[in-house]
PLY file of the C-alpha trace (Angstrom):
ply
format ascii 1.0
element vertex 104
property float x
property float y
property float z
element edge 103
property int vertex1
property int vertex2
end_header
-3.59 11.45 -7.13
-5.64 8.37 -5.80
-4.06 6.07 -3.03
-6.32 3.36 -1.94
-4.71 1.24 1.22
-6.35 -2.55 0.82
-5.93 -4.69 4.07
-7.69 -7.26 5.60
-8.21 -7.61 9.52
-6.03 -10.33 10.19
-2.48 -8.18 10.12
-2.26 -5.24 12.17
0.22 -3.39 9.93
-1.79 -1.98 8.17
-3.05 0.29 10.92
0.71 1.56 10.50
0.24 2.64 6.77
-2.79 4.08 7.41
-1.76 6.50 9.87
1.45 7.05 7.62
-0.64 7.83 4.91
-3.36 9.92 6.46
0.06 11.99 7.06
1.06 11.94 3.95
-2.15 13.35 2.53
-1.55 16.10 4.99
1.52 16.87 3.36
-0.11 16.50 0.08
-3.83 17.99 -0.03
-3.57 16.60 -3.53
-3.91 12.78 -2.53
-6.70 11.68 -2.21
-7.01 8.77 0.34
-9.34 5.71 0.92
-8.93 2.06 2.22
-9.95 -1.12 1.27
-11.25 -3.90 3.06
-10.17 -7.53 1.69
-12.52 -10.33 3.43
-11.75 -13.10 1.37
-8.83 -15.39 -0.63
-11.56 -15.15 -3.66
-11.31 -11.54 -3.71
-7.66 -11.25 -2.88
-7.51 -13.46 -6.31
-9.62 -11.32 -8.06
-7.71 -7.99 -6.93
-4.20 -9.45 -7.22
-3.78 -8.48 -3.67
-0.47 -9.04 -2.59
-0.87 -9.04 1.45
-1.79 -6.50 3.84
-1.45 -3.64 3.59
-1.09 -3.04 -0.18
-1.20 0.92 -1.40
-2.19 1.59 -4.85
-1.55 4.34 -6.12
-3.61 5.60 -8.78
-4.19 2.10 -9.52
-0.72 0.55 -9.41
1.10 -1.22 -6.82
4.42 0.67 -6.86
5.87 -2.06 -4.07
4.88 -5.00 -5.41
7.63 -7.71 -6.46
6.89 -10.05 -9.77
7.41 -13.56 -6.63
5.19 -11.26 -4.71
2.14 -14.22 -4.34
-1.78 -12.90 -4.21
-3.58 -13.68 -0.99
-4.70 -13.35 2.40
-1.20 -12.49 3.96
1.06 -9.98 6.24
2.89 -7.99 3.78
6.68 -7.38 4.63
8.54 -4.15 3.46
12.15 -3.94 2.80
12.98 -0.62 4.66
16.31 1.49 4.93
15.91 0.17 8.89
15.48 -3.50 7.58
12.01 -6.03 7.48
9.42 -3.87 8.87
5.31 -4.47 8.22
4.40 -1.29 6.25
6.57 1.36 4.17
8.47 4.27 5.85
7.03 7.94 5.67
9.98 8.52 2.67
9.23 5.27 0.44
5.83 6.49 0.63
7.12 10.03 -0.38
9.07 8.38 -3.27
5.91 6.17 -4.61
3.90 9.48 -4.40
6.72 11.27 -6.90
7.42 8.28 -8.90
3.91 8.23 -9.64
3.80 11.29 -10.46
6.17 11.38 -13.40
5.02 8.18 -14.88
2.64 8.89 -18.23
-0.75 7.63 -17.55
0 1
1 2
2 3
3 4
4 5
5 6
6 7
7 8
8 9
9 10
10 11
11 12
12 13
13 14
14 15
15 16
16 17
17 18
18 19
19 20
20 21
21 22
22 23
23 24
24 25
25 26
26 27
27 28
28 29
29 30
30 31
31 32
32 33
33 34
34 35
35 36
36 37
37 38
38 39
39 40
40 41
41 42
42 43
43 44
44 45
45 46
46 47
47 48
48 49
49 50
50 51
51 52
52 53
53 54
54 55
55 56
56 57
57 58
58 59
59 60
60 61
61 62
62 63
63 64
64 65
65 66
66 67
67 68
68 69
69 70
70 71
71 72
72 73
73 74
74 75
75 76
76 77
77 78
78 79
79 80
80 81
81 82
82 83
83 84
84 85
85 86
86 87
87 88
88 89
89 90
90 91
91 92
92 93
93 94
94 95
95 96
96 97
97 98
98 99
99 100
100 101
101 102
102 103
């Protein structure tokens, strides 16, 4: 499994999913893990980035919402503890699993 964490340097959350994910491949020594850097709204465009941080996994945002609008942005998570800047240690869990039972 591929997760790729894009971000861009303007919100600090995403410092917060990296070192939840960096866990998470602990966990998991079958995760692979690398990060993106987003510099730009024309890129963000061309990505579909939806705000920082985004995690892909394998290729597919697994948080993303269809009002969920494409830019240069601090990402907000709906969490079990409310609004919080990046996922919790179990959503990221759940992506993982859920990814792994959906047919490529």
């Amino acid at each position: 499994m591929e997760i790729v964490l894009q971000y861009f340097e303007g919100c600090p959350n995403w410092k917060i999913a990296h070192e939840r994910l960096v866990r998470l491949c602990a966990e998991r020594p079958d995760i692979s893990l690398s990060t993106q850097l987003v510099e730009s709204d024309a890129q963000a465009q061309r990505l579909g980035f939806h705000g920082s941080p985004s995690v892909l996994i394998d290729g597919f945002d697994r948080f993303s919402e269809a009002s969920s609008a494409v830019g240069l942005s601090c990402r907000r998570y709906m969490t079990p503890e409310g609004i919080a800047g990046a996922p919790t240690m179990e959503q990221l869990r759940s992506a993982a699993a859920a990814a792994e039972s959906t047919p490529r």
